[in-house]
VMD Tcl script that draws the C-alpha trace (Angstrom):
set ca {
  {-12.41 3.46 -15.27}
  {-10.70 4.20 -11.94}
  {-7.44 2.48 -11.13}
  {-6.37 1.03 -8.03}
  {-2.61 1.70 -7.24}
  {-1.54 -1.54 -5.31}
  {1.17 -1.73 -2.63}
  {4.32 -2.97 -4.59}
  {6.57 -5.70 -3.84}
  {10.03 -4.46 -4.09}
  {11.95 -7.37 -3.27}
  {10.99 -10.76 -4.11}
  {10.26 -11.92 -0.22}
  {8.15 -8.52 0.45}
  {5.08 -9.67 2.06}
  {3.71 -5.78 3.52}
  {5.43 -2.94 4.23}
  {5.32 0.43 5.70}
  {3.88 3.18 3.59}
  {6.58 6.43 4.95}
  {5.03 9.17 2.96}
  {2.66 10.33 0.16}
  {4.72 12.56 -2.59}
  {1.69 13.75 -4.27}
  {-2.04 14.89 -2.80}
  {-5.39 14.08 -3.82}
  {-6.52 15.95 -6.98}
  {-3.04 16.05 -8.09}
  {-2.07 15.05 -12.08}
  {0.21 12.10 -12.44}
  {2.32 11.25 -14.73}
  {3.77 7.44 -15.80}
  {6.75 7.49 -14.13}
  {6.17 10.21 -11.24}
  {7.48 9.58 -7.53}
  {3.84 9.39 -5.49}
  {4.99 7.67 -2.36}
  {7.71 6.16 -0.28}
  {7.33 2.67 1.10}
  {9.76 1.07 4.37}
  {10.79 -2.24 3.84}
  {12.46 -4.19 6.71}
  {16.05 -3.08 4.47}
  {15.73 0.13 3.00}
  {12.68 2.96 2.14}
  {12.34 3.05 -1.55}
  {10.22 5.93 -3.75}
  {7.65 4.14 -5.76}
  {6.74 5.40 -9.36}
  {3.57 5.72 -10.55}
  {2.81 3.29 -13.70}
  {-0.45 5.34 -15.14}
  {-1.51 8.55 -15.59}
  {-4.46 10.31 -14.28}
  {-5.92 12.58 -10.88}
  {-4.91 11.36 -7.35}
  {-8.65 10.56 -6.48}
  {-8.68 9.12 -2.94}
  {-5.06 8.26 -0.95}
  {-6.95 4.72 0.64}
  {-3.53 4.32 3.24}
  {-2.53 7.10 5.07}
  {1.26 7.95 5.30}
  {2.76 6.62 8.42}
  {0.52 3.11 7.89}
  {2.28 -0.06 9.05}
  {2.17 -3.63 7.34}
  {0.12 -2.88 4.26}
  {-0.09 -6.19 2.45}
  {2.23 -6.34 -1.06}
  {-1.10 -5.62 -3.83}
  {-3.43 -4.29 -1.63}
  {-5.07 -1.17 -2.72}
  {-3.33 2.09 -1.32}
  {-4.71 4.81 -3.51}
  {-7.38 5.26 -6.47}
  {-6.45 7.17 -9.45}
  {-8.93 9.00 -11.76}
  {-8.66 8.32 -15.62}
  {-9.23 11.59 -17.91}
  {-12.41 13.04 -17.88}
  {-13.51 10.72 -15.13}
  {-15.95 12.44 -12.21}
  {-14.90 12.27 -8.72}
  {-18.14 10.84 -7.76}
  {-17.27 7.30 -8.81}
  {-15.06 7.35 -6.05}
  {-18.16 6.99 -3.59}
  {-19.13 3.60 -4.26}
  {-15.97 2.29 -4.91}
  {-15.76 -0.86 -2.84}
  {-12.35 -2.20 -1.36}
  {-11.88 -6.24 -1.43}
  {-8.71 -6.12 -0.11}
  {-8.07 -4.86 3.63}
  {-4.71 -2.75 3.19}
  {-3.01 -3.11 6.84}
  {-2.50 -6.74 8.37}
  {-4.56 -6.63 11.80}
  {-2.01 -5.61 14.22}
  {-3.39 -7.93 17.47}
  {-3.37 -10.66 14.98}
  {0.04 -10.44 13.95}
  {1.73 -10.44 17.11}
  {-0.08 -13.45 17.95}
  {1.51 -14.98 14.73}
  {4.78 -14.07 15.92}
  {4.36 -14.88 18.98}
  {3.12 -18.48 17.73}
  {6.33 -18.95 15.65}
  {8.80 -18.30 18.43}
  {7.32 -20.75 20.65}
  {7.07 -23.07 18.04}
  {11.02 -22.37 16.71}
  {11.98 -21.86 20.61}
  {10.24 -25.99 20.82}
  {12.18 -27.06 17.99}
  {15.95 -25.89 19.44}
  {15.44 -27.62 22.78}
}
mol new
graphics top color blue
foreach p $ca { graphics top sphere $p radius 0.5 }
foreach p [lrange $ca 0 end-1] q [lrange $ca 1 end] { graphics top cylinder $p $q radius 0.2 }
display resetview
């Protein structure tokens, strides 16, 4: 059954980060406990360690991606013996990358509404 490796939360605020860099490629073996990415936070970037074992079947978020949502999906990985071909109709629930124009709206909302509440 293919895995979904999920953005992680690495501080107990995290609400999306950056995803820097992908240590490992696509048909690559992984190990419990190997380094397969690097994710930004607002503080620090951090290495993230992969929790199962299996191929690298489809990177999902492409280094370089801004404000992935904490537990979206960012990459599928391949149990043993499992055929690259499930990979095709795999379906995503989760969108991976907050909608840029819709975020800055959002911040823009909350500093007029903050900038209403100091006067």
């Amino acid at each position: 059954m293919t895995i979904e490796i999920l953005m992680p939360a690495l501080s107990p605020t995290m609400k999306e980060g950056n995803l820097a860099n992908w240590l490992k490629n696509e048909g690559d073996t992984i190990e419990a406990g190997d380094v397969i990415a690097e994710i930004e936070t607002d503080k620090a970037t951090m290495e993230v360690e992969a929790v199962d074992e299996g191929i690298l079947g489809k990177i999902l978020v492409a280094a370089g991606t801004e404000n992935v949502t904490v537990n979206a999906p960012i990459a599928l990985l391949l149990e043993d013996g499992e055929d690259k071909s499930v990979l095709d109709s795999y379906e995503i629930s989760t969108p991976a990358a907050a909608n840029p124009t819709e975020k800055k709206e959002e911040i823009k909302e909350e500093k007029k509404r903050e900038n209403f509440n100091n006067q």
